[in-house]
N, C-alpha and C positions, 0 to 999 in steps of 0.2 A: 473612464469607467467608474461609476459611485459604487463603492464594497463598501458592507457594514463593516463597522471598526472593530466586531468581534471574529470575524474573518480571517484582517489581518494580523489581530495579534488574540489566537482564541486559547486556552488553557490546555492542559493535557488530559483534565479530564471532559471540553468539551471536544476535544478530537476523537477521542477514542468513543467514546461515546455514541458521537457519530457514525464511525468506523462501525460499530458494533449492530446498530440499528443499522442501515446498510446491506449489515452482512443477514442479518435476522430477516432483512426483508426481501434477501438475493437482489434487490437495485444493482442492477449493473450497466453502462452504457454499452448495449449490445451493439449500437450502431457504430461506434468509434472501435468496439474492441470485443469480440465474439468470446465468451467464454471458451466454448468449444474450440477455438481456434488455438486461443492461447493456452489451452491446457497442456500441450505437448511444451510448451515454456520449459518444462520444470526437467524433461527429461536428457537433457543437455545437461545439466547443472550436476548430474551424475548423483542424485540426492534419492533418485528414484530409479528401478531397472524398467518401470514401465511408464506410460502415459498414466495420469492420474483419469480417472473417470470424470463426465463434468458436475456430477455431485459430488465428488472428493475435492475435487478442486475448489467450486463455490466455497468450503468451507474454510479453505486459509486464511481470509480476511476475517474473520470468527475467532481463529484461533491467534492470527496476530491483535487483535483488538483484547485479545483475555492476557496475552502471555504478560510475564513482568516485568521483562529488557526490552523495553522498544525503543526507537528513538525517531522522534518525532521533527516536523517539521511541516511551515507554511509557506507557500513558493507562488510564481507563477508560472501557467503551462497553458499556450492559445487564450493571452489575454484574459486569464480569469485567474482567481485564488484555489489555490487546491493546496490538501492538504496531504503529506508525504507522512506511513510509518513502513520505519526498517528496522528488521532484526537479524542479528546473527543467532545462526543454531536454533533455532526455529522448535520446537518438538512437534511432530504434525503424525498423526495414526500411526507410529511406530518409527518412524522414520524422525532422520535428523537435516532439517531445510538449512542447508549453511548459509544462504544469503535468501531474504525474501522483502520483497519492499510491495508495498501495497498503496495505493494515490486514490483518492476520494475528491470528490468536488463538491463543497458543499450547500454550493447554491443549489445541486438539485437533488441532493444526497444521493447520487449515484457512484459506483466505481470505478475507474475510468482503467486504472490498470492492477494487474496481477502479475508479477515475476521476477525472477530473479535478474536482479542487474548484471550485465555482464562485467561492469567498471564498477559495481560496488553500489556506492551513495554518490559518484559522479552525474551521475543521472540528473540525480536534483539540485545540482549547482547554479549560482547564477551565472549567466553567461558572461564571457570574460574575464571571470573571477573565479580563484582559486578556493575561496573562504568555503566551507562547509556551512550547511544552513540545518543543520541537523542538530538536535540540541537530545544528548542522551536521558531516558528518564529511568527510577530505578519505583519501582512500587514495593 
């Protein structure tokens, strides 16, 4: 598979970036991942007493592309480059997101997930490997 080389190794300010644009233009891969579906994601996480609405929701990727603890990360997921942020403690409309990861693809700038990991930043490890791919950044 040919990836441009800014793909695999792209900066932190062109992720979020991306992230951010993304979220400004609600792109979401509705086909892989229903917004509506996964909005109820959050209400396990015990972060919220109800289901988020699906325009409350849309906006976390918004709100994690602004916040200033994220930590980022380039991976692969069904053979393509996507691009991984996660933050602890989140501030999201009053409420406190204790774990929120958000994954963008950025061949087609869409994004592909929204939720809280139930293992953290396990999610985006490589496979068979322990290493963290998550590189924390501070703004």
């Amino acid at each position: 598979m040919d990836v441009p080389a800014d793909w695999l190794n792209p900066t932190p300010e062109q992720m979020l970036a991306a992230l951010l644009d993304a979220a400004r233009g609600e792109r979401w891969n509705h086909w892989e991942h229903e917004v509506e579906k996964h909005a109820g994601d959050w209400v396990k996480s015990g972060d919220a007493r109800r289901i988020f609405a699906p325009g409350e929701f849309r906006t976390i990727p918004r709100s994690v592309a602004r916040y200033q603890f994220v930590e980022l990360c380039a991976y692969r997921y069904n053979r393509r480059i996507v691009r991984g942020f996660y933050c602890k403690r989140l501030p999201f409309q009053g409420l406190m997101l204790m774990q929120t990861l958000v994954v963008l693809d950025p061949g087609n700038g869409e994004i592909i997930h929204c939720m809280r990991p139930d293992k953290g930043k396990a999610y985006c490890r490589r496979r068979g490997r322990q290493e963290n791919l998550f590189v924390p950044i501070r703004w």
